[in-house]
VEXLOFI-237701 format. One line per field, with one value per residue (C-alpha): residue number from 0; chain; x, y, z. Coordinates in nm, 4 decimals. Example, Ala and Ser with C-alpha at 12.3 -4.5 7.8 and 13.67 -1.06 7.14 Angstrom:
residues 2
num: (0; 1)
chaine: (A; A)
X: (1.2300; 1.3670)
Y: (-0.4500; -0.1060)
Z: (0.7800; 0.7140)
***
This chain:
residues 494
num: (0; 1; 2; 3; 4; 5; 6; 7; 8; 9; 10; 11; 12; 13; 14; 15; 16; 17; 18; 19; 20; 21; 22; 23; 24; 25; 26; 27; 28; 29; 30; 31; 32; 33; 34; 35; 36; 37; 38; 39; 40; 41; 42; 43; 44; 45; 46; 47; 48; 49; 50; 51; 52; 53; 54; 55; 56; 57; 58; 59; 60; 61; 62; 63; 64; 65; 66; 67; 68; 69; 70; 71; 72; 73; 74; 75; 76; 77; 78; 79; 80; 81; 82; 83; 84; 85; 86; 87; 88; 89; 90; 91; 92; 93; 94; 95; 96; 97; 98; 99; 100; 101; 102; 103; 104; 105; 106; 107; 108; 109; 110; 111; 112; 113; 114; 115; 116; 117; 118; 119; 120; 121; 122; 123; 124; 125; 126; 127; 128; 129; 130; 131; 132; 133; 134; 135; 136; 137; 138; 139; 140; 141; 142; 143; 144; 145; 146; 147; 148; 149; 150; 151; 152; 153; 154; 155; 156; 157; 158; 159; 160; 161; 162; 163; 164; 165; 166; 167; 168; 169; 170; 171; 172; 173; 174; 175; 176; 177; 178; 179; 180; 181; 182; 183; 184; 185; 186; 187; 188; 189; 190; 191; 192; 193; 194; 195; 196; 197; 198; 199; 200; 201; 202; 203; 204; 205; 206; 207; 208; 209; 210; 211; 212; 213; 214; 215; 216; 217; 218; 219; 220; 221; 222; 223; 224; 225; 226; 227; 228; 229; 230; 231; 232; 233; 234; 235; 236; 237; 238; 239; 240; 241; 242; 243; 244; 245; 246; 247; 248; 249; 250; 251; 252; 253; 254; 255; 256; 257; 258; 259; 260; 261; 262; 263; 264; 265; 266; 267; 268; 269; 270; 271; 272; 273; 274; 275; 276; 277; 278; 279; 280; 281; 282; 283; 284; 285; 286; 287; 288; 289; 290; 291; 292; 293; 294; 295; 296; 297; 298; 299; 300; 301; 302; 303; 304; 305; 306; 307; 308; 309; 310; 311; 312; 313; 314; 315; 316; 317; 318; 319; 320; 321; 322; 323; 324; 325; 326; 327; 328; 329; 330; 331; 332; 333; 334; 335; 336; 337; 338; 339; 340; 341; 342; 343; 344; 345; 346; 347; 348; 349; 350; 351; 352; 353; 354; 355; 356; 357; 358; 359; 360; 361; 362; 363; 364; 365; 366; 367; 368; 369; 370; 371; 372; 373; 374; 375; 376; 377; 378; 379; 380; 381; 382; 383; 384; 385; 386; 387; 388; 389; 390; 391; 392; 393; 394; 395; 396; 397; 398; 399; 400; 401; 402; 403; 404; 405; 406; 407; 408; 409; 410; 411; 412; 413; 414; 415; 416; 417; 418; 419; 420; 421; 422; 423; 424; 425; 426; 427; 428; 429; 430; 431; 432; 433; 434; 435; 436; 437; 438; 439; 440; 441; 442; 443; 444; 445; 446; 447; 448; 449; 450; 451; 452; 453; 454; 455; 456; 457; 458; 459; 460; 461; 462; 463; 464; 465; 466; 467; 468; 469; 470; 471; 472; 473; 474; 475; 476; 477; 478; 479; 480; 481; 482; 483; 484; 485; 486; 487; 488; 489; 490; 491; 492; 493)
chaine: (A; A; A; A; A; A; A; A; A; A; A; A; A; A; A; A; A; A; A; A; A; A; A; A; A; A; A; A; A; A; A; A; A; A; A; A; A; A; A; A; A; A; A; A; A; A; A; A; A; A; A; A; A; A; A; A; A; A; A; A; A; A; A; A; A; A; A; A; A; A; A; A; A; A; A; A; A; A; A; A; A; A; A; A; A; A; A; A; A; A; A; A; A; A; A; A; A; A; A; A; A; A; A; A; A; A; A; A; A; A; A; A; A; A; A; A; A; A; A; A; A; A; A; A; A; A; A; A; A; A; A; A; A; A; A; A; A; A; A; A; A; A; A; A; A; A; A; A; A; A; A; A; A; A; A; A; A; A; A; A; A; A; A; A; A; A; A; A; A; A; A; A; A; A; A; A; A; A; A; A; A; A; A; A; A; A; A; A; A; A; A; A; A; A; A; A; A; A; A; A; A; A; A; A; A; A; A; A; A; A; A; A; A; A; A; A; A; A; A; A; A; A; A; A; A; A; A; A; A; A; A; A; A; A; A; A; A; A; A; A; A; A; A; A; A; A; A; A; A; A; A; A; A; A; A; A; A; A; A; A; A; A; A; A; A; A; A; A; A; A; A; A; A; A; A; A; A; A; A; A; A; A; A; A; A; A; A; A; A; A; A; A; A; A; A; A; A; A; A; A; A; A; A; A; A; A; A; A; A; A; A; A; A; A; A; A; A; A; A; A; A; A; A; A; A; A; A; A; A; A; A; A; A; A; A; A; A; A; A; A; A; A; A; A; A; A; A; A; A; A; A; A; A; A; A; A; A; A; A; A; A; A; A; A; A; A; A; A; A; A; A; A; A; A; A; A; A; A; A; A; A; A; A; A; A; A; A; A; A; A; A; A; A; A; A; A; A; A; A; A; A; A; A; A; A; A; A; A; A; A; A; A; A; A; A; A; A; A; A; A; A; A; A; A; A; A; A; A; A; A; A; A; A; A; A; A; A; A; A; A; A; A; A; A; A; A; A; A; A; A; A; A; A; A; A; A; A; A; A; A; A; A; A; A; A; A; A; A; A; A; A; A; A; A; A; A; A; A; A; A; A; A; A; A; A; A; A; A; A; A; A; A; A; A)
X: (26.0152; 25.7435; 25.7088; 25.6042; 25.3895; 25.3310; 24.9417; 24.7741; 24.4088; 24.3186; 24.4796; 24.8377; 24.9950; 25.2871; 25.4521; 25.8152; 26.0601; 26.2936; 26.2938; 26.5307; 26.6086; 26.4473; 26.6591; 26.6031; 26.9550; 26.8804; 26.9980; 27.1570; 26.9111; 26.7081; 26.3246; 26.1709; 26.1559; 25.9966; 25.8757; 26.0285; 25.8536; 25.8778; 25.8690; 25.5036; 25.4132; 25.5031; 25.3458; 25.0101; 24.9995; 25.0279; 24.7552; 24.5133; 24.6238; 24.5091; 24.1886; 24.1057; 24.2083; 23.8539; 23.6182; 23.8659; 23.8798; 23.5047; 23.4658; 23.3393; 23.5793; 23.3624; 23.3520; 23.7738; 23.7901; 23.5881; 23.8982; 24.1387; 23.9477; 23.8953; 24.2827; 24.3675; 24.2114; 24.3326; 24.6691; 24.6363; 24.4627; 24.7390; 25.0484; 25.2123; 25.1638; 25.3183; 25.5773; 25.6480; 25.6659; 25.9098; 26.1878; 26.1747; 26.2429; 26.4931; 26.5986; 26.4743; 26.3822; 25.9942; 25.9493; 26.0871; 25.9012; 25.6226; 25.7075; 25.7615; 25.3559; 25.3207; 25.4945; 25.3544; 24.9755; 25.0323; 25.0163; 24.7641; 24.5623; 24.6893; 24.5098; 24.1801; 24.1722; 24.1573; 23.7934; 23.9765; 24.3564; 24.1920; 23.9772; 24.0669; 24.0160; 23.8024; 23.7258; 23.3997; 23.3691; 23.7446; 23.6466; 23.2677; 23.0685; 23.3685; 23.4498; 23.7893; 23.8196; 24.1131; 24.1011; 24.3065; 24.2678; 24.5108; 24.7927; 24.7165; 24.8818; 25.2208; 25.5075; 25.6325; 25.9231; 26.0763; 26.3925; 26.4480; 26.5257; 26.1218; 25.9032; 25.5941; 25.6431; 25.8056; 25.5412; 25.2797; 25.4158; 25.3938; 25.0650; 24.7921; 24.8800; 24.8517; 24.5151; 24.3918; 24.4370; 24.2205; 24.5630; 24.6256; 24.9741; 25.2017; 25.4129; 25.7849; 25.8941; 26.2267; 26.3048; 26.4590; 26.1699; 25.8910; 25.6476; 25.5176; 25.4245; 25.1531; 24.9762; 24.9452; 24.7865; 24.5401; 24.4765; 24.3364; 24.1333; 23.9980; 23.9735; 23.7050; 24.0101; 23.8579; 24.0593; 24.3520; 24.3967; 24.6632; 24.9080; 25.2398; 25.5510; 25.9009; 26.1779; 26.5356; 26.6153; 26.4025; 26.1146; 26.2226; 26.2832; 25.9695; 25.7654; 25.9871; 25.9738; 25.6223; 25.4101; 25.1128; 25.2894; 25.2676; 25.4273; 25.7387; 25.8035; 26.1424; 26.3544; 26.7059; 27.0960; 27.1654; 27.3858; 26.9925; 26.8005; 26.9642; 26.9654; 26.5555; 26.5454; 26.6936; 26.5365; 26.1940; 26.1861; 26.3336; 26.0505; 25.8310; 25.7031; 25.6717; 25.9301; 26.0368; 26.3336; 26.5259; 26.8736; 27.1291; 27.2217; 27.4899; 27.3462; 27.5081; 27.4727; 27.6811; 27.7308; 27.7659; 27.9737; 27.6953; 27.4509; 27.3663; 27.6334; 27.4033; 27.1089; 27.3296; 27.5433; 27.1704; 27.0665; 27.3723; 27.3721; 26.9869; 27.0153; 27.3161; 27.2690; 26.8747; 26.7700; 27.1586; 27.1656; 27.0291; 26.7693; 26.8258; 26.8033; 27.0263; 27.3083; 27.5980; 27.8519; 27.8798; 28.0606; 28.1439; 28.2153; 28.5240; 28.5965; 28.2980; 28.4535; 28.6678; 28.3616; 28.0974; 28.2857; 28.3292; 28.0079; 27.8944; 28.1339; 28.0372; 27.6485; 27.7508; 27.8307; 27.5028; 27.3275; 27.2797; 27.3059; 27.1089; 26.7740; 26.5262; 26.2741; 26.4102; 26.2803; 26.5608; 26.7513; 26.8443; 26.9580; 26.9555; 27.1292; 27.1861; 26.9893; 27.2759; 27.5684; 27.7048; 27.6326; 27.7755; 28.0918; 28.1040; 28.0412; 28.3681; 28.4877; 28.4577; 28.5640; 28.8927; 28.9690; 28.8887; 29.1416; 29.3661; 29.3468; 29.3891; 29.0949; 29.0703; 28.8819; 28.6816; 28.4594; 28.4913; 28.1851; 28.3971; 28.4895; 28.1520; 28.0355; 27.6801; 27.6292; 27.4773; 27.5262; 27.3132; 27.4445; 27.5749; 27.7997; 27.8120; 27.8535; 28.1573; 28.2416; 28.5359; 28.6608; 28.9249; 28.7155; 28.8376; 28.6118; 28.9150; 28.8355; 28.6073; 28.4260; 28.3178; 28.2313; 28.0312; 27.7323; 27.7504; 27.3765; 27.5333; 27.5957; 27.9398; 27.9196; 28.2084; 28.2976; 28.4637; 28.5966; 28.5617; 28.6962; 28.4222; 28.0273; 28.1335; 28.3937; 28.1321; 27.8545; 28.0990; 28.1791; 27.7991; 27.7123; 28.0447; 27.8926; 27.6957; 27.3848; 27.1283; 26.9033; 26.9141; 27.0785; 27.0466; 27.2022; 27.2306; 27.2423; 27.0695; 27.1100; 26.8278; 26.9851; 27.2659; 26.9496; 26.7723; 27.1176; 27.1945; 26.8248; 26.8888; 27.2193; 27.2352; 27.1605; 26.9306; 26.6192; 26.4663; 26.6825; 26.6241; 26.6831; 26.7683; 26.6233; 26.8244; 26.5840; 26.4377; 26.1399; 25.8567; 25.5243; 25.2468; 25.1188; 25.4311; 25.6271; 25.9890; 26.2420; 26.6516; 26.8371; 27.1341; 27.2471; 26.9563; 26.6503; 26.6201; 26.2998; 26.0968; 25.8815; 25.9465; 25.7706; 25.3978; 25.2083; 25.0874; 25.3737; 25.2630; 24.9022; 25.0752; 25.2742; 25.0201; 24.7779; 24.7512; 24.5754; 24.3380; 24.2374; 23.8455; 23.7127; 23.3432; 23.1253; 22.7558; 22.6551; 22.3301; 22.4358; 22.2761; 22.6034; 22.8492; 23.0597; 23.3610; 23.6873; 24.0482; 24.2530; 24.4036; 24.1457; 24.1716; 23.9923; 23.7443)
Y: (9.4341; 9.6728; 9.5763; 9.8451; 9.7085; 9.7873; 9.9398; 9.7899; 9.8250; 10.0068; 9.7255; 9.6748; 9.3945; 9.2782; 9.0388; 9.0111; 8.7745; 9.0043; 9.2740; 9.6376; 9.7687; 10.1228; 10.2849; 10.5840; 10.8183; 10.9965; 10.6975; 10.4408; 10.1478; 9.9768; 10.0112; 9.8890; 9.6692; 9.7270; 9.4382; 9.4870; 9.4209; 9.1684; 9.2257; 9.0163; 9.2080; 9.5292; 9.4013; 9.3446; 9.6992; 9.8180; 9.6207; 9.7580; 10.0773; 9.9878; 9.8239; 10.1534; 10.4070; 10.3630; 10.4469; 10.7242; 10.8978; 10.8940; 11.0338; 11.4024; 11.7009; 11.8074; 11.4451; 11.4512; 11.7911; 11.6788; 11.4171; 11.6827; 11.9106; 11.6484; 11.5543; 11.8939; 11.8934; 11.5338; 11.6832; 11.9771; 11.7914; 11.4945; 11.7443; 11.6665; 11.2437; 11.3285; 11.5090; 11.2225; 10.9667; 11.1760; 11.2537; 10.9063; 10.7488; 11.0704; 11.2257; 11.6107; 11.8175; 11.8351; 12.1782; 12.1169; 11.7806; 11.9959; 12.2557; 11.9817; 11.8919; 12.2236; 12.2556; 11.9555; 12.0684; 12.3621; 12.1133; 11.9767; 12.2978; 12.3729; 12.0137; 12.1090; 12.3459; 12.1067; 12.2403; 12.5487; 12.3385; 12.1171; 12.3255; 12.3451; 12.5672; 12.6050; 12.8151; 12.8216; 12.9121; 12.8246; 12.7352; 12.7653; 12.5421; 12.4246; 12.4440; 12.3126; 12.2572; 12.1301; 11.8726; 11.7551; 11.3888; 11.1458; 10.9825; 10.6743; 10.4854; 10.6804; 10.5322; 10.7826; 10.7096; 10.9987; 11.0343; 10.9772; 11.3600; 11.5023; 11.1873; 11.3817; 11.6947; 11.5096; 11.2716; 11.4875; 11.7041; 11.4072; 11.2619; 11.5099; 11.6797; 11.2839; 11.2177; 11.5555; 11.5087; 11.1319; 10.9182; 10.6161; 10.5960; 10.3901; 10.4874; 10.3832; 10.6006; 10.5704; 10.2482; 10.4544; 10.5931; 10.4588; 10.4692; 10.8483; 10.7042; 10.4901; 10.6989; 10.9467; 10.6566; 10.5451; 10.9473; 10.9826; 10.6486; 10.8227; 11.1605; 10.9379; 10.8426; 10.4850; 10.1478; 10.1164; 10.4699; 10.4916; 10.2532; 10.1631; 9.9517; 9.9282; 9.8012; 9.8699; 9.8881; 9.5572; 9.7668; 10.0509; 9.8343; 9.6861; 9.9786; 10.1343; 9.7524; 9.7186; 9.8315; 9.9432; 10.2719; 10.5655; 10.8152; 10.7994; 11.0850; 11.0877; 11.3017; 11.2062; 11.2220; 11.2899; 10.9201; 10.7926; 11.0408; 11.0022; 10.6551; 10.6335; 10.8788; 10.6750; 10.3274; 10.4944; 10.7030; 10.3744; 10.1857; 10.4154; 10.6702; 11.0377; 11.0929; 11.3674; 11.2937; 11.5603; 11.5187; 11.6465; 12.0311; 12.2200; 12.5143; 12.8998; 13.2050; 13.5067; 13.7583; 14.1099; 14.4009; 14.5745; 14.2937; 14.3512; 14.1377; 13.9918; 13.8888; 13.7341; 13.5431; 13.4279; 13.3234; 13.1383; 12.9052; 12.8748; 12.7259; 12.5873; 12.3602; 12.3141; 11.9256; 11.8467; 12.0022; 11.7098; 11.9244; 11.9594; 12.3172; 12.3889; 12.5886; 12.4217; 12.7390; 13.0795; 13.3176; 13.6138; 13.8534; 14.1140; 14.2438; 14.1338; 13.7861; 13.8188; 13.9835; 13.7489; 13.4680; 13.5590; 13.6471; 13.2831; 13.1118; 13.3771; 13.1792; 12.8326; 12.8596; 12.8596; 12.5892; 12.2999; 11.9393; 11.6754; 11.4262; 11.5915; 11.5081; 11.7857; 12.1235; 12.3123; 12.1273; 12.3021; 11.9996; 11.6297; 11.3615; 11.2157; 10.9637; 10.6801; 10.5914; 10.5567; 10.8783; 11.0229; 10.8363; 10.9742; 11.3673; 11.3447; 11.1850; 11.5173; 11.7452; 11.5415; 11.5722; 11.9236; 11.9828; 11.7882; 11.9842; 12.2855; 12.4442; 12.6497; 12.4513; 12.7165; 12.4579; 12.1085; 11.9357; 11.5846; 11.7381; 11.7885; 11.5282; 11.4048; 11.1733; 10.8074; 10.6278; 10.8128; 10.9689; 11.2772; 11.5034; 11.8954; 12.1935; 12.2685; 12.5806; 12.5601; 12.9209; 12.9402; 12.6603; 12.5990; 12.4633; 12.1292; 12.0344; 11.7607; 11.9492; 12.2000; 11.9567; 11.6711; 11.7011; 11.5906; 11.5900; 11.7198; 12.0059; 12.1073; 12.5167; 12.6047; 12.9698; 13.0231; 13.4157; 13.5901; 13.9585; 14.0576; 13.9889; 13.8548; 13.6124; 13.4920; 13.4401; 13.2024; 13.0363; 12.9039; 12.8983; 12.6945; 12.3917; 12.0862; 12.1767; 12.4331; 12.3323; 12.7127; 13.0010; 13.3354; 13.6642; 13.8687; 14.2427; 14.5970; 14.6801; 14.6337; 14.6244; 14.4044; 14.1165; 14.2032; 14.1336; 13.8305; 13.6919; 13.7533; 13.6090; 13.2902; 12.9100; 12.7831; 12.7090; 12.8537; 13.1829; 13.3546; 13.7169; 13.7686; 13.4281; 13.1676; 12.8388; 12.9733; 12.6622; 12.7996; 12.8071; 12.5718; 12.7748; 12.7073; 12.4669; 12.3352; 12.2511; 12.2714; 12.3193; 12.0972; 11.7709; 11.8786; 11.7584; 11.5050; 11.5356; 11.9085; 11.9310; 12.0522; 11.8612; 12.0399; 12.3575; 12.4215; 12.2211; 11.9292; 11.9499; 11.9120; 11.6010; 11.4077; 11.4940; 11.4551; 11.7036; 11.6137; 11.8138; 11.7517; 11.9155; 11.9196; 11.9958; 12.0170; 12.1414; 12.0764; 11.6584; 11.8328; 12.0487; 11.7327; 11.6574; 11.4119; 11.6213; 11.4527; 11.7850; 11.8659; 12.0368; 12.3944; 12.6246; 12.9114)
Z: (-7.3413; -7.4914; -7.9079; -8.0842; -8.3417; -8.7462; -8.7990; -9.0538; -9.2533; -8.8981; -8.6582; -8.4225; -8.6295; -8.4467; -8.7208; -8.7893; -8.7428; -8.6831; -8.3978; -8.3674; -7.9893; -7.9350; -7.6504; -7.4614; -7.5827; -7.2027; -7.0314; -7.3229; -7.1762; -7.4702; -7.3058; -7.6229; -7.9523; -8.2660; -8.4955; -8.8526; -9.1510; -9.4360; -9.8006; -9.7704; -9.4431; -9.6747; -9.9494; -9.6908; -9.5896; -9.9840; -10.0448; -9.7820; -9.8969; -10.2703; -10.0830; -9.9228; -10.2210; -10.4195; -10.1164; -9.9811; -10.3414; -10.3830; -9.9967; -10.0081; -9.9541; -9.6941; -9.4832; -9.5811; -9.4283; -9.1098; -9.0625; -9.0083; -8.8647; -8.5713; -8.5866; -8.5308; -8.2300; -8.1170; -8.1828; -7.9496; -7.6492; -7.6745; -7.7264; -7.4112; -7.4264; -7.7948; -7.6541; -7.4221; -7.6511; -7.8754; -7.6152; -7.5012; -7.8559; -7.9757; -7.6603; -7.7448; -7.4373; -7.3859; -7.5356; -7.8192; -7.8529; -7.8344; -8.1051; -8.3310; -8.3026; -8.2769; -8.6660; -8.8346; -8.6864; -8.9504; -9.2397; -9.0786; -9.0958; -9.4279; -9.5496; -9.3860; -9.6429; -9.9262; -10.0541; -10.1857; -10.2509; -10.5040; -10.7019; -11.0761; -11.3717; -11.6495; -11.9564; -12.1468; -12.5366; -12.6417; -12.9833; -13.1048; -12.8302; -12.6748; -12.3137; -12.1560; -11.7854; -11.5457; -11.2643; -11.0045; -10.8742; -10.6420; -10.7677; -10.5893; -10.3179; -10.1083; -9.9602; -9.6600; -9.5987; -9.2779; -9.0702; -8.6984; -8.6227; -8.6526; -8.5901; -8.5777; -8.7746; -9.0931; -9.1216; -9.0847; -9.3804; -9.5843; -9.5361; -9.4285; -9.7817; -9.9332; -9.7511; -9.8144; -10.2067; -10.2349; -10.1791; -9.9300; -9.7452; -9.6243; -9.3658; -9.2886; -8.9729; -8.8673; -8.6297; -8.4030; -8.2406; -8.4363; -8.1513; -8.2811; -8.6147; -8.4789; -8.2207; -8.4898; -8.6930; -8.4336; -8.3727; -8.7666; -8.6973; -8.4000; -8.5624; -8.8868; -9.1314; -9.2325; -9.2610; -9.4510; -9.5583; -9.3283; -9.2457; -9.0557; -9.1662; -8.9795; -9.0308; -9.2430; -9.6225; -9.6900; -9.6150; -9.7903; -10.0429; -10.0556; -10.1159; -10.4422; -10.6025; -10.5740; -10.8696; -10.6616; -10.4802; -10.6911; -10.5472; -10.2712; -10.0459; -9.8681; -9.6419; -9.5013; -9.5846; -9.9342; -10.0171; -9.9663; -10.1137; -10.4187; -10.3856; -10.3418; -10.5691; -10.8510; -10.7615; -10.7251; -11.0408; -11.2291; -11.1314; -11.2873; -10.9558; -10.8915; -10.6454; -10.3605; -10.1715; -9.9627; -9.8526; -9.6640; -9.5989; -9.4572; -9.4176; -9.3123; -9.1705; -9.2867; -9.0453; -9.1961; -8.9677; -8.9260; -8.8393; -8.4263; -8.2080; -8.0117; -8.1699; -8.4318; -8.1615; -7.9662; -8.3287; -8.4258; -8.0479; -8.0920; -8.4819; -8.4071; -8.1092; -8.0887; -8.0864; -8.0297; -8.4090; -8.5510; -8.7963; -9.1598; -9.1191; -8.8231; -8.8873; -8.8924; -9.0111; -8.9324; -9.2224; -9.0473; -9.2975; -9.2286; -8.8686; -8.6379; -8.6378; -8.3405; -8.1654; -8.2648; -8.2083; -7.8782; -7.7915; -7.9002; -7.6878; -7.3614; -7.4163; -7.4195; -7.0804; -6.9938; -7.1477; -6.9478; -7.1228; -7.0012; -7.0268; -7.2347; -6.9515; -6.6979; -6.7600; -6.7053; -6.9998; -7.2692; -7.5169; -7.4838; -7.5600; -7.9468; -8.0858; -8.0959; -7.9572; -8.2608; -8.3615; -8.0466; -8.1317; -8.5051; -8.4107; -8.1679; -8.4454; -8.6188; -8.3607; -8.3349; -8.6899; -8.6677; -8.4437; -8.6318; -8.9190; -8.8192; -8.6721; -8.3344; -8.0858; -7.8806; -7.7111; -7.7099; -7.6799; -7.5490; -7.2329; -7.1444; -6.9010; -6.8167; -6.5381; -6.6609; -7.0253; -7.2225; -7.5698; -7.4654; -7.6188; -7.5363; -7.7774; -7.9809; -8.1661; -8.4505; -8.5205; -8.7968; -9.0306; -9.3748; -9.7155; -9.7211; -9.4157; -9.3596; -9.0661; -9.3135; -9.6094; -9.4802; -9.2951; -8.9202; -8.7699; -8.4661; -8.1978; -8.3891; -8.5059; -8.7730; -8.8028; -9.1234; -9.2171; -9.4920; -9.5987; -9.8184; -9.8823; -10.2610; -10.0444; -9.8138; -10.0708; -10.3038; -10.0066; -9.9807; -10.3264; -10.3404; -10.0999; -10.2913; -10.0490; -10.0945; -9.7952; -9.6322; -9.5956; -9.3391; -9.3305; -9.0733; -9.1138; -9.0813; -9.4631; -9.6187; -9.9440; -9.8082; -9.7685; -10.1016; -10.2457; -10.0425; -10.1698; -10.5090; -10.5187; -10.2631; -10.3844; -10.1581; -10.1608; -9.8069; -9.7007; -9.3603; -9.2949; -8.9688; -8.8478; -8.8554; -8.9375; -9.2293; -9.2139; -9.4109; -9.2470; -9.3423; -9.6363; -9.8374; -9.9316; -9.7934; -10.0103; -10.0543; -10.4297; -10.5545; -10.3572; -10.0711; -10.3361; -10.6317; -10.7467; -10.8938; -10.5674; -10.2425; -9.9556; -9.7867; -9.9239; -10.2134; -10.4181; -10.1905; -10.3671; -10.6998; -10.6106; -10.4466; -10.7842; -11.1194; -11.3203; -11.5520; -11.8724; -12.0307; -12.3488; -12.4059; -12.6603; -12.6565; -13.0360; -13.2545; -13.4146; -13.7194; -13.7834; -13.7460; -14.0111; -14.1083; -14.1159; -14.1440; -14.0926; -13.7388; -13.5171; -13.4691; -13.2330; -13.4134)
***
């Protein structure tokens, strides 16, 4: 069995007396193992990371730059072995594997352009021979801690912006497909990152654990369900750290009667069911708003016909498998309970059958979805589209300012005024107008409101540059000694 190794201080290190299966969700067969890391292995990679930190903050902006200029290139020439790695671990289909790089190579672009993201400010002649001027320097060593659903893109919004700004990392990727985490490491070794900027831990919550108890880490940057997000959020910011953690989302799509039928309906199955809908920005509930809902409806279910389920590997697939069985089990879970309480199965994903073990389950669409129901309130990572109805615009928009997430919202409509209005008004802190995955690009920053974020910044761009940095403030004075005096009064500027 292949073990997937921890990278450490520029090296595989396969300690750990404890392993965690890696299976392939296309066929359910465990292909791999990954080696899971101590509290002292943790503790090991910290300290290379403190070990590194001194050279790595006094390293040029230029010779940083360099790093991801040559990354971004690794990136683009390795795409499809990427891609391979990430459907094999998670179960995506190829091309959206290879989006995913595609995404997180925008941060990596952004942090290439650290010359101009780290300059500061300063002001000459505030008081009489006294000029004031701003710096921004790293916070010191990161804990990365990503989910299983974007092994690539995730961590790449995390650390290019921390290795950009003077910080070292280190990494805790999911152990579900961890393998992506370390071929990106040993691509910033290849592309000039030294030693021990960089490193790789896996394992569970003793790992997790391990880098919010120790003193060292800094900073903690975080993205997965909300029960854990709040749950770093509060360990981490007791011990002391700046912390970023994004949760959970549920986020909608209101449909407005004049929005265009089918673009809305292509929209909703492509946000909807993309990556098996396990993205923190799918959409996981249509509101149609007064009497397109019978239409649209329809028109969703008249497209599902045609998307094929299977391994992510074929190229005629249009969405894999999940990333557990587990997980599998718990969304028909869901769509039972649905059912149960009341709402209109259109398509049920259970009946869908895919030949093998893998963790398949197909599409279902909900019509008739009510806020009580648990189908509507919790979030379920899965290919499961709720249609909920509402008789006015002021209906629908309660409705989502209503739910405890804020990740994103979209409208869909040809009023221009409508979508001013619908910006103005909605709770959320990315909003689409007619596009349904409202995920900024690279230049600015990602980030949900309410139970979606604990913590004051959202995760890459510009807000990225202010978490991984402290700013520093320095007064000077350069004046003839011969006018020095001995003055016990509070100074004031003249």
């Amino acid at each position: 069995m292949e073990l997937i190794p921890h990278f450490i201080a520029g090296a595989e290190n396969p300690s750990g007396e404890r392993r965690g299966p890696v299976f392939n969700p296309a066929t359910g067969e465990q292909h791999r193992e990954v080696a899971f890391a101590s509290t002292a292995l943790v503790n090991e990679a910290i300290a290379a990371a403190a070990a590194a930190l001194p050279a790595w903050r006094a390293t040029s902006l230029t010779k940083r730059a360099d790093v991801f200029f040559n990354l971004r290139t690794l990136l683009k020439s390795r795409t499809t072995e990427l891609s391979a790695i990430v459907t094999s671990e998670h179960g995506k289909v190829l091309s959206d594997a290879a989006g995913e790089v595609a995404r997180g190579l925008e941060n990596v672009e952004f942090a290439a352009g650290l010359m101009h993201l780290l300059k500061g400010e300063r002001d000459e002649q505030v008081s009489t021979n006294i000029d004031v001027h701003s710096i921004k320097q790293p916070v010191g060593v990161v804990g990365a801690i990503t989910p299983f659903n974007f092994p690539v893109m995730v961590p790449l919004w995390m650390i290019a912006s921390a290795i950009a700004c003077g910080n070292t990392v280190v990494l805790k990727p999911s152990e579900k497909d961890p393998s992506a985490a370390v071929f990106l490491a040993k691509l910033f070794q290849e592309a000039g990152l030294p030693d021990g900027v960089l490193n790789v831990v896996h394992g569970d919550k003793e790992a997790v654990d391990a880098i919010l108890d120790n003193p060292t880490v800094k900073a903690v940057s975080f993205v997965g369900s909300t029960p854990i997000a709040r749950s770093i959020y509060q360990r981490a910011a007791a011990n002391g750290k700046r912390v970023q953690a994004l949760g959970g989302a549920k986020n909608h799509m209101m449909v407005l009667p004049d929005a265009d039928l089918g673009a809305a309906a292509d929209a909703a199955v492509s946000a909807a069911y993309g990556s098996a809908g396990e993205r923190c920005m799918a959409v996981s509930v249509v509101v149609a708003v007064g009497d397109i809902a019978d239409d649209l409806v329809g028109a969703i279910k008249e497209r599902l016909g045609g998307l094929k389920i299977g391994a992510g590997t074929e190229s005629d697939t249009d969405m894999g498998p999940l990333i557990t069985r587990e997980h599998r089990d718990k969304v028909a879970g869901y769509v039972a309970g649905a059912a149960a309480e009341g709402a209109v199965v259109i398509a049920d994903g259970r009946e869908t059958l895919v030949d093998g073990d893998g963790f398949f389950i197909g599409v279902t669409l909900l019509d008739h979805v009510l806020p009580h129901m648990d189908v509507y309130k919790d979030e379920i990572f899965g290919p499961v589209l709720s249609v909920v109805r509402a008789e006015t615009y002021d209906q629908a928009i309660e409705l989502i300012n209503s739910n405890q997430f804020g990740n994103g919202a979209a409208i869909f409509t040809r009023d221009g005024g409508a979508a001013r209005t619908f910006e103005f008004d909605v709770e959320a802190g990315m909003v689409g107008v007619n596009v349904p995955v409202p995920v900024p690009v690279g230049a600015f920053s990602f980030g949900g409101w309410k139970d979606s974020l604990f913590g004051d910044a959202h995760i890459y761009g510009p807000e990225s540059v202010h978490f991984y940095t402290r700013s520093k403030v320095v007064t000077t004075r350069w004046a003839d000694p011969s006018t020095s005096r001995i003055d016990l009064g509070f100074p004031s500027n003249s």
